[in-house]
Every structure is written in C-alpha cells, then in structure tokens.
C-alpha positions in Angstrom: -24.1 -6.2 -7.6 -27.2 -9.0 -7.4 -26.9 -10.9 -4.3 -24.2 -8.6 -2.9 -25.9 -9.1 0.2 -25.8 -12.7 0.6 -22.3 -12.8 -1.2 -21.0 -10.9 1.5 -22.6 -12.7 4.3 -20.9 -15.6 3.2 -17.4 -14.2 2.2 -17.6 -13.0 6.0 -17.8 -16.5 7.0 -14.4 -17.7 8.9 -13.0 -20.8 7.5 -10.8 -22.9 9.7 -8.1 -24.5 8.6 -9.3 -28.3 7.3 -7.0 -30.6 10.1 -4.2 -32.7 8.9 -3.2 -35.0 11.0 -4.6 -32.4 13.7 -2.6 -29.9 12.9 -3.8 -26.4 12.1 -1.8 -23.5 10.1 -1.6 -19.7 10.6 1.0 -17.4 11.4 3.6 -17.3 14.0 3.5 -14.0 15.6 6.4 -13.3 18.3 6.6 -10.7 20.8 9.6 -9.2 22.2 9.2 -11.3 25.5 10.4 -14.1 23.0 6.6 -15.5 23.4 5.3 -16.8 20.2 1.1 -17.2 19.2 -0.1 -19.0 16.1 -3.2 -16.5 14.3 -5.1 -19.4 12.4 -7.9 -18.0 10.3 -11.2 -18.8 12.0 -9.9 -19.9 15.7 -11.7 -17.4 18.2 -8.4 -17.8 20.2 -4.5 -17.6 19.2 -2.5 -20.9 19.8 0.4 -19.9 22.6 3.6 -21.3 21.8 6.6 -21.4 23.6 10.4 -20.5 22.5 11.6 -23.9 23.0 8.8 -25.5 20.2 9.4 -23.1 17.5 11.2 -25.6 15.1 13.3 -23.3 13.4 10.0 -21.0 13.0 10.7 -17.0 13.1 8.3 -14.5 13.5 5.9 -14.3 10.4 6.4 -17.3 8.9 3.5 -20.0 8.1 3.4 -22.5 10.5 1.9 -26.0 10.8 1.4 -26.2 15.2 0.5 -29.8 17.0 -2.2 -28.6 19.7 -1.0 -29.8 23.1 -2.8 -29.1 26.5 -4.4 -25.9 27.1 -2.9 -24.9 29.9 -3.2 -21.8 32.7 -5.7 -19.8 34.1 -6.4 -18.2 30.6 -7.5 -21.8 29.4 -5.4 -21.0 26.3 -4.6 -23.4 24.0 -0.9 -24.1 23.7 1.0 -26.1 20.7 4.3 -26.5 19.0 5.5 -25.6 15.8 5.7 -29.1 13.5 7.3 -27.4 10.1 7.6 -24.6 8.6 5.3 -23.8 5.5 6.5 -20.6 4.3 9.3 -18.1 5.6 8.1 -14.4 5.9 12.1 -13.7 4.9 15.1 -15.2 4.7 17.4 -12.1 3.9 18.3 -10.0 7.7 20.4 -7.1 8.7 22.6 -6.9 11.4 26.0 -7.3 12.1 29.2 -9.8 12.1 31.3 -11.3 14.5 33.9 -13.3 12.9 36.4 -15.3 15.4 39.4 -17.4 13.9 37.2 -20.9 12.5 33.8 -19.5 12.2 31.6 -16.6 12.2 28.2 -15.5 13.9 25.7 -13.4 12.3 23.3 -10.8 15.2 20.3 -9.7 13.7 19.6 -6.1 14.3 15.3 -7.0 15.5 13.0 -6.0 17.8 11.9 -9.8 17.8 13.7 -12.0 19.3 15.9 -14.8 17.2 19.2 -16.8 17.0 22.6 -15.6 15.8 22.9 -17.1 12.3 26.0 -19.3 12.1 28.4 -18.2 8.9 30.9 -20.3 7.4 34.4 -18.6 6.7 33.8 -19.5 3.4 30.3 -17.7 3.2 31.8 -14.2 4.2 31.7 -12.2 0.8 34.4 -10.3 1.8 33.0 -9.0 5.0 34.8 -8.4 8.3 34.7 -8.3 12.1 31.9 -6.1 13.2 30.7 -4.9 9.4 27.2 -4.6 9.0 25.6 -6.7 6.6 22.9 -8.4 4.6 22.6 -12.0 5.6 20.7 -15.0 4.3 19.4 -17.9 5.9 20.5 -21.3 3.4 20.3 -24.0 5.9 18.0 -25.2 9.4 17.9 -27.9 10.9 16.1 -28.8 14.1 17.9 -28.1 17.4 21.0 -26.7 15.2 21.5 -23.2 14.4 20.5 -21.1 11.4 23.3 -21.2 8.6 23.7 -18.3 6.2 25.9 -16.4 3.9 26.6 -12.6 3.7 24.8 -11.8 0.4 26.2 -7.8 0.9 28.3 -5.8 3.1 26.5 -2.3 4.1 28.4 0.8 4.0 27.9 1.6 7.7 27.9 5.7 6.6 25.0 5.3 3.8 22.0 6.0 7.3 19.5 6.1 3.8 20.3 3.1 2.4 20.2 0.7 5.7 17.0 2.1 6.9 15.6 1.8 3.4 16.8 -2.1 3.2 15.5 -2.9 7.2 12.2 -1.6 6.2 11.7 -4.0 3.3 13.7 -7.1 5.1 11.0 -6.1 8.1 8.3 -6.7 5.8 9.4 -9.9 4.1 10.7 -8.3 0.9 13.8 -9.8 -0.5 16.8 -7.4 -1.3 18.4 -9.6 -3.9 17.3 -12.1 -6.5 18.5 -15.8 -6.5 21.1 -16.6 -8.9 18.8 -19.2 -10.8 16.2 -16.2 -11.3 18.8 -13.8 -12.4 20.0 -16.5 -14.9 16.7 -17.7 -16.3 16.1 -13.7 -16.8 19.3 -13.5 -18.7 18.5 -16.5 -20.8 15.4 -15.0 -22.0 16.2 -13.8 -26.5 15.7 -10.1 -27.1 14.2 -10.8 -30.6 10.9 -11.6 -30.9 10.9 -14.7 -33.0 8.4 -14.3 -36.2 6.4 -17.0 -35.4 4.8 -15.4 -33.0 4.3 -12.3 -34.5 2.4 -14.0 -36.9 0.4 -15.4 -34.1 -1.0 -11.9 -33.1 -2.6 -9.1 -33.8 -0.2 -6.3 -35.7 -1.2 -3.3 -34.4 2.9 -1.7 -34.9 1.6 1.0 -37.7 -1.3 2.6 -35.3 0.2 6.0 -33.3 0.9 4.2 -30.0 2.3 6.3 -26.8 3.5 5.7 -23.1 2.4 8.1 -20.6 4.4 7.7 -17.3 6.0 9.4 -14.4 9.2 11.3 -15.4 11.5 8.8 -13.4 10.2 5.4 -14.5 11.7 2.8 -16.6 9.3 -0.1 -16.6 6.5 1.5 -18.8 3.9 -1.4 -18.5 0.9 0.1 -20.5 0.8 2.3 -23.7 -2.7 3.6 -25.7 -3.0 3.7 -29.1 -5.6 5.6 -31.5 -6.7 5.7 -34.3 -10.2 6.8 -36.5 -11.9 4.5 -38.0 -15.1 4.5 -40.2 -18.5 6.8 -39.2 -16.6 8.6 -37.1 -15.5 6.7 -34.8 -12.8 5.6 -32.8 -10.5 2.5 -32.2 -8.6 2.9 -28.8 -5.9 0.3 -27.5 -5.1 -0.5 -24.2 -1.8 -2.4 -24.8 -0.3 -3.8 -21.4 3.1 -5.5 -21.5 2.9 -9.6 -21.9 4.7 -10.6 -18.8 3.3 -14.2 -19.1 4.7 -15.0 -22.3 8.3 -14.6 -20.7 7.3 -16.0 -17.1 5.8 -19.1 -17.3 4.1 -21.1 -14.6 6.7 -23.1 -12.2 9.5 -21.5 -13.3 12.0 -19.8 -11.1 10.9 -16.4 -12.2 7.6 -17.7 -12.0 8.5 -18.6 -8.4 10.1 -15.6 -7.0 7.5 -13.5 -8.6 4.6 -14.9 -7.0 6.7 -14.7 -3.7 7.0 -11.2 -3.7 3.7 -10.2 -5.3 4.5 -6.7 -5.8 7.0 -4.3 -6.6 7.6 -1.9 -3.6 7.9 1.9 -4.1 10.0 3.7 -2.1 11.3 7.7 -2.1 14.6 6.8 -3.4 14.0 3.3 -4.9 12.2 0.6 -6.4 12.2 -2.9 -4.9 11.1 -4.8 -8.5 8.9 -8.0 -8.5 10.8 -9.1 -11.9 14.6 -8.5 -12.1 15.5 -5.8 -14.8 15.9 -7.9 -17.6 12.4 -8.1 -18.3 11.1 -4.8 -15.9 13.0 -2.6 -17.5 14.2 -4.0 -20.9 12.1 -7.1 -22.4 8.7 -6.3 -21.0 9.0 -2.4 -20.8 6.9 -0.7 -23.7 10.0 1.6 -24.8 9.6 3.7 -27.7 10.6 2.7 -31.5 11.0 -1.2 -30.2 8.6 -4.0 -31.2 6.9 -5.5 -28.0 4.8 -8.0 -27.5 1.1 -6.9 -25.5 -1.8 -8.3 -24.2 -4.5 -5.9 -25.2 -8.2 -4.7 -24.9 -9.1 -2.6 -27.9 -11.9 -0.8 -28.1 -13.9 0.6 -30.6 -16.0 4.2 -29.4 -17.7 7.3 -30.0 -16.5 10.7 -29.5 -18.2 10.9 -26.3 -16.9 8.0 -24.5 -19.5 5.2 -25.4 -18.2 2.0 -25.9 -19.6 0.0 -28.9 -17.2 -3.1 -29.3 -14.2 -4.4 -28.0 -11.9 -6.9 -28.5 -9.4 -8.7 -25.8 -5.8 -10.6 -27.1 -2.4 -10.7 -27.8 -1.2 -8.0 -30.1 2.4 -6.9 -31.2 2.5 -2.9 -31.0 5.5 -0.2 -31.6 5.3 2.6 -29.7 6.3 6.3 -31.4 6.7 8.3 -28.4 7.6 8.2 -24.5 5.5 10.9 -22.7 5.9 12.0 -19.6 2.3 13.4 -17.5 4.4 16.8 -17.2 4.4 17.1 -20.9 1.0 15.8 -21.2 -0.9 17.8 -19.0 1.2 20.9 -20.6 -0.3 19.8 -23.9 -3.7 19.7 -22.6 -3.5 23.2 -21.1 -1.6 24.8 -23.7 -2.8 23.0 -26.6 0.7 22.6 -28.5 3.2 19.9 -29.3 3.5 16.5 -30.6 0.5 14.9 -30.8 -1.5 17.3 -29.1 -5.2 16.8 -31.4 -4.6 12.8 -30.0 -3.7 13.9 -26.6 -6.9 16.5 -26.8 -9.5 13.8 -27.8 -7.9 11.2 -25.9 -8.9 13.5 -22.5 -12.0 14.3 -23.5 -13.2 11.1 -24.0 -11.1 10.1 -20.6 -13.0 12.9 -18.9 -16.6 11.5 -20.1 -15.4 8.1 -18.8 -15.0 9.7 -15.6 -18.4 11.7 -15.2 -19.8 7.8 -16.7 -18.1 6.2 -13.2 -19.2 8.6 -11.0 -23.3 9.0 -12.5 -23.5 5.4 -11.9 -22.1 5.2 -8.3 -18.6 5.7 -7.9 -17.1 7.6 -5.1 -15.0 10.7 -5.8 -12.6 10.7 -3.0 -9.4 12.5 -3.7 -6.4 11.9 -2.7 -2.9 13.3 -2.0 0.5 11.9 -2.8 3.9 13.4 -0.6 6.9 13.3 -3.1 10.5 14.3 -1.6 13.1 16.2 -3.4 16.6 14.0 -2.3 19.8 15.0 -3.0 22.5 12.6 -4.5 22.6 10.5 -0.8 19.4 10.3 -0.6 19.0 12.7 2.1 15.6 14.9 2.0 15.5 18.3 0.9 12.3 19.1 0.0 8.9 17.8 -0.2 6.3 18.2 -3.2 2.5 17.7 -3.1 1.8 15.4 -6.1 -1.9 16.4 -7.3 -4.2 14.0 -9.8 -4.7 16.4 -12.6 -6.4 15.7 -16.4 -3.0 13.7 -17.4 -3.2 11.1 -14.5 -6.7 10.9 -15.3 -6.4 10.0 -19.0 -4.1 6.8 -18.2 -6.4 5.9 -15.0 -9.8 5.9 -17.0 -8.8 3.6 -20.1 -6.7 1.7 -17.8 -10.3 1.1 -15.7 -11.7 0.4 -18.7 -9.5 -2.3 -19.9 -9.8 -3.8 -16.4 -13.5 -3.9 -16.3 -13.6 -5.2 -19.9 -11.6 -8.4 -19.0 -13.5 -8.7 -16.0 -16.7 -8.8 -17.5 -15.5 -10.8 -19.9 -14.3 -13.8 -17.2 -17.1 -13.0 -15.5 -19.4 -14.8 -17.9 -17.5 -18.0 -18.2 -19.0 -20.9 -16.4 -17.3 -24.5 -15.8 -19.3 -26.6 -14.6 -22.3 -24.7 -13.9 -19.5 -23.0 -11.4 -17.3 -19.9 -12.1 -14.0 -19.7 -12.9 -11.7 -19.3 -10.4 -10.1 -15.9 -11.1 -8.3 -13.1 -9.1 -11.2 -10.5 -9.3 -10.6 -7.0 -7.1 -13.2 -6.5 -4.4 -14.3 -3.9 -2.7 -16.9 -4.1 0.2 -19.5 -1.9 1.5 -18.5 0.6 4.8 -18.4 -1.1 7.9 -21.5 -0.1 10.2 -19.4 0.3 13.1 -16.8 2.8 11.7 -19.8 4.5 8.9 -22.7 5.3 11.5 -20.3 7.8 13.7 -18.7 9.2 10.9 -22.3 9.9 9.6 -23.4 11.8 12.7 -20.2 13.6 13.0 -21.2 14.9 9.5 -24.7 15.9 10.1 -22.9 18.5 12.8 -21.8 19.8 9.2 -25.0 19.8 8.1 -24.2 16.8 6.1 -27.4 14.1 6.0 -26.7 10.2 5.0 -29.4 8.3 3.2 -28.4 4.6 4.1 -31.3 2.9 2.5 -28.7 1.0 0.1 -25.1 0.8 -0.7 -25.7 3.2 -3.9 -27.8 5.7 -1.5 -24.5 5.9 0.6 -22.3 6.2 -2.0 -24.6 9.3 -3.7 -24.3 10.7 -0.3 -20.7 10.8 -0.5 -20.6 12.5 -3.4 -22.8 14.8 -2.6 -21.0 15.6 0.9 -17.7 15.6 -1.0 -19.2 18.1 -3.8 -20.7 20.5 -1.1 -17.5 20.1 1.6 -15.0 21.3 -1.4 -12.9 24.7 -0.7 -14.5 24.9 2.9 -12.8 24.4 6.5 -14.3 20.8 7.0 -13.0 19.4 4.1 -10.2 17.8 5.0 -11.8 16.3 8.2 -14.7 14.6 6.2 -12.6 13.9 3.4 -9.7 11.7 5.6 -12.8 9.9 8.2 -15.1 9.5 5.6 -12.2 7.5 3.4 -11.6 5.8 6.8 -14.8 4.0 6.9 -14.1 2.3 3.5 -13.3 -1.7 3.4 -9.3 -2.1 1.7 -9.7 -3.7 -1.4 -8.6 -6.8 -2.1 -7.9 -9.8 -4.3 -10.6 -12.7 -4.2 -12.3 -15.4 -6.7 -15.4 -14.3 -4.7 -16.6 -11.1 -7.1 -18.8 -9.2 -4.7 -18.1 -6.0 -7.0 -16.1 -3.0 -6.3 -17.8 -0.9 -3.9 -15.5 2.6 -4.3 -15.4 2.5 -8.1 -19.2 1.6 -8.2 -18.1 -1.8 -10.8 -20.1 -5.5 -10.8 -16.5 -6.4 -12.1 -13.2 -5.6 -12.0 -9.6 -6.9 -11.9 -6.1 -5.6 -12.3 -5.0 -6.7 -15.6 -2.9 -3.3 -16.8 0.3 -3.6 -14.3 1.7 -7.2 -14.4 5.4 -5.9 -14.6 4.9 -4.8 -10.9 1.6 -6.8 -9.8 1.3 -10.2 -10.2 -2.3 -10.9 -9.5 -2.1 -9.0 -13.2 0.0 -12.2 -14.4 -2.2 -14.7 -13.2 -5.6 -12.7 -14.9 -3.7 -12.7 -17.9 -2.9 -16.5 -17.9 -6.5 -16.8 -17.3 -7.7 -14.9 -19.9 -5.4 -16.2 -22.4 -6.5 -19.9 -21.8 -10.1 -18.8 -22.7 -9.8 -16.8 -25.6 -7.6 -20.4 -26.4 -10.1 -22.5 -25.3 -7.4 -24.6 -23.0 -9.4 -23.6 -19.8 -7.7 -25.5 -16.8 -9.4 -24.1 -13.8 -6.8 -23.3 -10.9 -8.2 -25.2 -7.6 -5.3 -22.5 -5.3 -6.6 -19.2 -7.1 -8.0 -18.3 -3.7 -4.6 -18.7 -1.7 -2.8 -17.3 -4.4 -5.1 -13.9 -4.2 -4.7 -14.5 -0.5 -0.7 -13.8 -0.7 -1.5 -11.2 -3.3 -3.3 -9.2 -0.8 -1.1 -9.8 1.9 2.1 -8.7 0.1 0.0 -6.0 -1.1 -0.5 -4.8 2.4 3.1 -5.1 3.4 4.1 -2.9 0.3 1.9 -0.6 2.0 3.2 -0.7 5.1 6.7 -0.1 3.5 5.7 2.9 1.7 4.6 4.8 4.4 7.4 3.4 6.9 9.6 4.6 4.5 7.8 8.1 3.9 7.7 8.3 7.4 11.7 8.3 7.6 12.3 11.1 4.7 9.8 13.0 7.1 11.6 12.7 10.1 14.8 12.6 8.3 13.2 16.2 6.8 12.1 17.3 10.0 15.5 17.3 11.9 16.3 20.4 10.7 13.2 22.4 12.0 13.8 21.3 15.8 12.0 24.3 17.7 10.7 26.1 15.3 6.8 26.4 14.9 4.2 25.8 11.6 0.7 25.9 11.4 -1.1 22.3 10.9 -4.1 20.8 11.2 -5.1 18.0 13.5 -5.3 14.7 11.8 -5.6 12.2 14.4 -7.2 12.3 17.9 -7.0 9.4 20.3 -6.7 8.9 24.6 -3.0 9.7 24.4 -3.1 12.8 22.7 -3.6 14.1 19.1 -1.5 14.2 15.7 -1.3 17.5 13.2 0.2 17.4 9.9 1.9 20.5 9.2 0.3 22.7 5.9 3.8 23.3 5.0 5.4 20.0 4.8 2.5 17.4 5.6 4.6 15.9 8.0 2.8 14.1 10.6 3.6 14.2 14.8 2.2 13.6 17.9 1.2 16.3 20.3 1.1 14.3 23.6 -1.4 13.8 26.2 1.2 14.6 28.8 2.4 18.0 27.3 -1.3 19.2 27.7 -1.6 18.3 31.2 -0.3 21.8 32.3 -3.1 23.4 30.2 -6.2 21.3 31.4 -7.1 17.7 32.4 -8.2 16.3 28.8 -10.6 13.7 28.2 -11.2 12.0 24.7 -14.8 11.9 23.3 -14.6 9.4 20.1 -18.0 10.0 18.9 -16.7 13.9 18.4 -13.2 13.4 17.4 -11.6 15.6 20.1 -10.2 15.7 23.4 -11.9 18.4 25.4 -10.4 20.0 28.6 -12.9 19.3 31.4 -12.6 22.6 33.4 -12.0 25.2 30.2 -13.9 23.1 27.5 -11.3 23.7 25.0 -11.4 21.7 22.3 -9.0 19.6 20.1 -10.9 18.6 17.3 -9.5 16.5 13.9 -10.0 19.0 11.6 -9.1 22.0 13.3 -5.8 24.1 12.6 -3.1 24.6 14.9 0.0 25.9 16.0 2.7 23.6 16.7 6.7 23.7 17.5 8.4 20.6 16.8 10.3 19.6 19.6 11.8 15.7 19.1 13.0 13.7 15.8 13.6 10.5 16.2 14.6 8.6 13.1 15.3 4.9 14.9 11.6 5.2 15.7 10.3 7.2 12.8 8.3 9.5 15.0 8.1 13.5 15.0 6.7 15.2 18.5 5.5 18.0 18.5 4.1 20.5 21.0 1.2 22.8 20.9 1.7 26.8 20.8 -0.7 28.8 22.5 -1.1 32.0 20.5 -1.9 35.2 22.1 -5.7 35.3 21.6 -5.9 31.7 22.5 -4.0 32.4 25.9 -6.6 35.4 26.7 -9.7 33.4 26.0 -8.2 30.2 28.2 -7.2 32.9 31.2 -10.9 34.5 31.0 -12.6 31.0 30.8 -10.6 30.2 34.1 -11.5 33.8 35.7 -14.6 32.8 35.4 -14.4 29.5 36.5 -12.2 30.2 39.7 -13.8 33.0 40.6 -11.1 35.4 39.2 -8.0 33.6 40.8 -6.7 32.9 37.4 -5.4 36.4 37.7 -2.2 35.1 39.5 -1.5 32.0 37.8 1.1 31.7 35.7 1.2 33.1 32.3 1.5 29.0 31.1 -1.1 28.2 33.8 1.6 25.7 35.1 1.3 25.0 38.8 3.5 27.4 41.1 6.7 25.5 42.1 6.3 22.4 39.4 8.3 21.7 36.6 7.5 21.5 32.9 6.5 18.1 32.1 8.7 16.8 29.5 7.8 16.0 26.5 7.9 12.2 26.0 9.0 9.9 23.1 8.4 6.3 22.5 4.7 6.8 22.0 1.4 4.7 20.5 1.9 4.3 16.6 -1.0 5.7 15.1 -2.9 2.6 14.3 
C-alpha cells in the first residue's frame, strides 16, 4: 500500500461538478413538506428547490439545477431543475382510480408526487381501486406523468407488496423491459465450436459447484487436478457473462442500471433475467459452459507458483451444496471427499496466509428465516461461516487478487488503466479513537503507529475477546469504525482484507462491476486495450446500487422480524443491548436476534437518564444504573409495527435488579424509598406509554 497516505488525501478531495452552461448536477432529495434540495458532490451547501421548478424531477433522480438567487435569511442558494439525468425509478406502487374516459394512478409514498395519468388502454386488466404496479412511459413539462399498469397486486399477499415497495423505494425495477427479455431469449443455447476452439478446454478436469442449497445461478465452480512434482493445478472458473452481454446492448443497459442483484428472505431481485442467470450463464452440472478463469498452479500448502488468467470451456461433474460439503469435511465420506479434504486444507492455509500479513478477522453473523408457503415467518436460523464457506471464499479471494494484480501492472500512457478496483480505507479517527479507549476499559491497548499496527491490534483484541462477555460489544463497535468498501479506479488497497489489490471478478451473474473487470481483462490478455474515460462513474453507480441492495436487505429482514415478532406481543426474552443513543437504547433478543427499541420515555419512571457517548450507555443520574451496549437484558415486547418495521420493547426489572435500585434510593433519600412504589412510579401518575414512531437507528 505505497503512497496510501497521499492516495488517500487526494481521493478525499471533493470534486465539484465541472459547470455546463452553469449548471451543476447532484441528487434531488424531497422531503415530505414537498421541499426539494439538490446534494451536488463537493458544494458545502444543498441547492433548495422549490415544488413548482422540479421539471418532472421526483425524489432521487439525477438532476441538472440552473442556480437562481440565494434567497432568505439562510443565504441558501436556490435553483430549478433544467432536466432530468437519470430516474432513481420508474416502476411505483399504489393504487387505481379508473373513472369512465381515463384513469389516475396514487402512489402509495411518503414523498410527495403527482397522480400518474393511465390511459384505458394501459390498464392490464386492472380495476377501480386495485392495487398495482405502475410505470412511468411518458413526461412532459407542465403535463402529468403517463404510465401503464405493468401488474395488478393481490391486495391479500401483505409479503409480496411489502417485499416489491421495499425494492421500488430503493430504485430497483420489478420487471424487465420487453426489448431485454427478448434480446435474452434470442441468445443460442449451443455453444458454437468456433469458440470452443478459441479457449482453453479444461471439460475433462473434476470440476464442482459449491453453493447454497436454494440457488440456481451458480456463478463460480473449482476444479483440480495433480500435476507433476507433486503439485497442484486449481481453477477458479467464473461464468462468462460478457460474452453474452455485450456493451450497449439492452441487456447491457438494464444491467448496468441495476448493478446488483438484490437478496431478499423470500426472493431474488436478478440483475440479468433468467435466461442467462439461471440457464445460459449458470455453471450447471454435466453442461458445457463457457468461463472466464484464473488457474493456478500450487503446493500442498497453499503457495502459489504460477497462474494463468483466460477464457476456458469447463464441464462440471457435480452440484454441491455447503451442507454436504462441510459434512464431508467432518465426516470424511462421500463423493469426492480426498478433493474436498485437500481442497480445505489448502483453503485453510490461504486463510492463516491473509490474516499473518494483515487482514482483519472480524466475524460475522447471517439471520436466515424459515417461511412457510406465503411467505409468512416461522422461524429464524443463525447462518454461521464454517470450513465449507471458507473453501469457496479463499480461492474466490485469490482469483480476485490474481486479476487485480494482474491490471494493476498495465500502464497506458505512463497512466493506469482505468479499472473498477475494490477499496477499502483505513478507520476513521473520529469513530476509531473512542472505540479504542472504550476497549482499553477491557484491558484492550491499540498500537496506532500505522494502519498494519491497528489492524494487528484487532486481531489481537478479537483473538483475546473470543468466548468472553465483551465480545459481542467489541466485536459490533470495533466493525463500526471500518470505512464501507467500495468500487473506485483509484486503488488505495483493501484495508479489511490487508490486499495492495483487489477486485470482484468471481460474481458477474449478480454484480456487474464483475462484468466490466472482465471486459477489461479480456481486452488485455487480447491486446485491444481501449481505456474507458467513465470507469469512475460507472464504479460510482456500482457502489451506490450496491448500498441500496443493502439497504433493501435489511429493510426487508427487518419486516420478517417484525412480521416474526407479532406473535410474541408481551412476553419477555433475554437480549443484549446493541445500540445506545439520547432517545433510548436497542437489545437484540439471544433467542431470535430480533432487534427493538427500549425507549427513553419508558425509563423515565425508573430514573432521569442521560447518554454518555464516550461510554456507550445511558446512566441514571440519581441511581447510577447503567445501560451499557454490551450488557444483557430482560425485555418484554410490547408493540409490532410492520408499516414502520419497528419492534418496541420494554425493559423488565428482575427481582435482584429491583432490590439493588430500592437500596441505592434508601440510601440516597435517606430511607424514603421505603414507601415508594414497588415500580418507583410517582404516587397518583400514570404509566407513561410506550411510544411508537421512533428515530431509525442510523
């Protein structure tokens, strides 16, 4: 990481928008007043803009804004929307009103926008009041929206429309254009022998997928094989998206629209439509497919002599699931198993490798729910990374650093090539420096001499924390004071995995920075380098979409837990606090690790609370008791409320709890407490209710 320093000084630098014309571009963000303010990168200061100079501009969309006057006692700069660059959505939910010549469309939003004009003819068989799916084909200025119902909602199926507003919300389309669904279909299932011939044949080496139990798209397989003085030829065969979607095409399009495929408990939202996620590009056993590969060539104990990046043709013999995989690797039976056996082993030196030389060993845990056929929770599952998740993730790090070390050395120009690395800064000061004297209360010292002394000191804390009360608390903050990755042709490293280079080449069926390093890549190894002068936007709306999959996911978690958690309305579970802030503190529940919010207000009657950041708690100011992140808890839950996806709960005061609190204030009103009430509520007043509606947890 040479010159990470200065690198990072600079990628920190805000870049304003070059003017056209005077105009500036950034993002329309609308409040529920109806008040709209352009966010241009780099302006100190949002743009206002009014209702009335929108332009057909909704909230989220890219905007090109006219500066006007600046204008009140804020000195604010106001503007008006000129055009439209790029719609956050198109596709809304809400419902119809259909009258005798036309038909209106109400958007069921929290932001404020027009009713959608439908033509009779544009109705898909929807009626008065149904609720539906509606797109947006036609604006013009001063004119309403015009759209067409592109599905009618069955108003019974709760799962399904909450699923669909969460990824309308965040920009993702529902359906696929009928141009990209017929350039899909167009596509020929045989591989013409030309290209074969073009490749490397690698169809008569042992080649396996290794994927979840419920997936169709399998987008990487490994192959082995041994090869002379003992040693071993491993492939890292990814699915070659980019010889079916090629630039500028309507697949090409759409894909690079969306960005991501979006993961929800009962779905998948797919980048690519089916016809080449799940059927030409997935890596199904006993079918020829074509691959974009890194194949290296290794010692028993993980060292890496050669390798070799291209396009390959490969044949896999067998679908594995990690169940059955991490069975073979503890019981050391079944098909394959010698493979699967030296395959982790080598995996597992590959990990010790990463984490010698600087990565961070932060584990994490994944909620699964059990559904039943309507999609309505019934349980919920702890997924845990075990040996089989680590075999796939270590040569699938490998492969990634391999082609990014390989791009990495190209030059045009005397100037790198513009390519989608994945970065990963350094900890933020402001959020790392608490968070390291919170730990030394744990008797946890920091050396912050350099970015490889932190990381060592991560480790270390993480190695010494593990099995003991604190190590979910130091675990969750210290993960907290990480930079998000992201896409950028700037390669300042990747902090968390301790890499000079890295990229995300092994998931292009359901990323698509993946398809653009592959195009890259390709063009190399061809020699038919044509340098892309928008790689750095394009990783900009990589990273974006990439966040708003996110923010799906656990929007849509969030839901299944509520939706879980309506059936446990007053009954208490032990938790531990996970979240403190002014307003009051969350727990997640051991049980179910379902998060809620134990409000400020439903504490009052215990103590006056105040909030100490640098601690992590709120503390009562005349009994010093202490809510702490970290500490377990009894709570009852007391409100479900799916519209908001929020769970509130309250806390439980056990017995030995209520003794110490009664002696505390014995002592410090002189033995009064005697005669207060056993809840310590004031004679005469009510309960306060518990209230709902509160702060998101940010």
């Amino acid at each position: 990481m040479k010159d990470k320093k200065k690198q990072k000084q600079h990628k920190h630098k805000k870049k304003a928008s070059a003017p056209d014309a005077g105009l500036l571009t950034g993002r329309l963000d609308v409040t529920r007043s109806g008040m709209g303010f352009v966010i241009v990168e780099g302006r100190e200061q949002d743009i206002l803009v009014r209702p009335a100079d929108f332009n057909t501009a909704l909230h989220g969309d890219t905007v090109r804004v006219r500066l006007g006057n600046t204008g009140g006692r804020s000195g604010r700069a106001q503007g008006e929307v000129v055009d439209v660059v790029e719609r956050k959505q198109l596709e809304f939910l809400g419902r119809l009103e259909i009258s005798a010549s036309f038909a209106f469309f109400i958007a069921e939003s929290d932001k404020p926008m027009p009713d959608i004009y439908v033509p009779l003819t544009n109705l898909n068989g929807a009626v008065n009041n149904d609720k539906v799916i509606v797109r947006i084909t036609q604006w013009e200025k001063n004119k309403k929206p015009q759209g067409e119902v592109v599905q009618v909602m069955d108003k019974s199926d709760e799962n399904d429309l909450a699923m669909k507003d969460i990824l309308l919300e965040s920009g993702f389309p529902i359906f696929f254009p009928e141009n990209v669904l017929e350039e899909s279909e167009r596509l020929p299932d045989l591989i013409p022998a030309a290209e074969i011939a073009k490749r490397k044949d690698m169809r008569s080496i042992l080649t396996f997928t290794i994927d979840p139990v419920d997936a169709k798209d399998f987008d990487d397989a490994i192959s082995l094989r041994r090869v002379d003085k003992g040693e071993l030829e491993i492939g890292v065969h990814i699915a070659d998206v980019s010889y079916y979607v090629e630039p500028e095409t309507a697949l090409d399009k759409e894909a690079y629209t969306r960005a991501t495929s979006v993961y929800l408990p009962d779905r998948v939202n797919p980048m690519l439509p089916e016809r080449i996620s799940n059927e030409l590009c997935s890596l199904r056993p006993h079918e020829d497919k074509l691959t974009f590969s890194a194949v290296f060539r290794m010692t028993p104990d993980g060292k890496v002599k050669s390798s070799w990046l291209g396009r390959t043709v490969i044949h896999s013999d067998h679908r594995f699931t990690y169940e059955e995989v991490q069975e073979m690797i503890e019981q050391k039976t079944g098909l394959h198993q010698l493979e699967i056996e030296l395959l982790n082993d080598i995996a597992q030196q590959l990990r010790k490798q990463r984490f010698r030389k600087g990565a961070i060993n932060f584990s994490s845990t994944e909620v699964r729910f059990k559904l039943d056929e309507k999609g309505k929770p019934i349980g919920i599952m702890v997924k845990e990374s075990k040996e089989s998740h680590q075999l796939v993730e270590e040569f699938m790090l490998l492969a990634n650093r391999a082609v990014a070390e390989y791009v990495g050395k190209i030059k045009i120009k005397q100037k790198p090539l513009p390519f989608p690395y994945r970065v990963h800064d350094t900890p933020d000061k402001e959020k790392l420096l608490p968070f390291i004297e919170f730990a030394k209360k744990y008797g946890h010292v920091f050396d912050v001499s350099t970015p490889q002394a932190i990381a060592k000191s991560f480790n270390q804390m993480l190695l010494d924390v593990k099995g003991r009360p604190e190590q979910h608390v130091l675990e969750t903050l210290g993960i907290r004071t990480m930079a998000k990755a992201i896409y950028s042709t700037e390669n300042i490293g990747h902090y968390g995995l301790g890499f000079e280079h890295y990229c995300h080449f092994t998931s292009p069926i359901r990323r698509y920075p993946d398809v653009m390093v592959h195009r890259v890549l390709q063009e190399i190894l061809e020699g038919k380098i044509e340098p892309d002068k928008k790689m750095e936007a394009k990783c900009r709306q990589s990273s974006e979409r990439e966040r708003a999959a996110m923010e799906s996911e656990r929007a849509a978690n969030k839901y299944k837990q509520v939706e879980y958690m309506q059936g446990f309305l007053g009954e208490e579970f032990e938790g531990v606090i996970s979240g403190v802030a002014s307003f009051g503190f969350w727990v997640e529940t051991v049980e179910h690790k379902c998060e809620g919010l134990v409000s400020l207000n439903s504490l009052m009657e215990f103590d006056d609370f105040r909030h100490i950041e640098s601690d992590y708690a709120l503390v009562g100011r005349r009994s010093g008791r202490r809510f702490r992140m970290g500490d377990k808890v009894t709570i009852k839950v007391i409100s479900a409320n799916l519209g908001k996806r929020q769970l509130d709960y309250e806390w439980v005061i056990t017995a030995a709890e209520k003794n110490a609190t009664r002696e505390e204030l014995a002592a410090d009103t002189g033995g009064r407490a005697e005669k207060a009430p056993a809840r310590h509520k004031p004679a005469g007043k009510k309960q306060s209710a518990p209230k709902t509606g509160r702060k998101k947890k940010k």
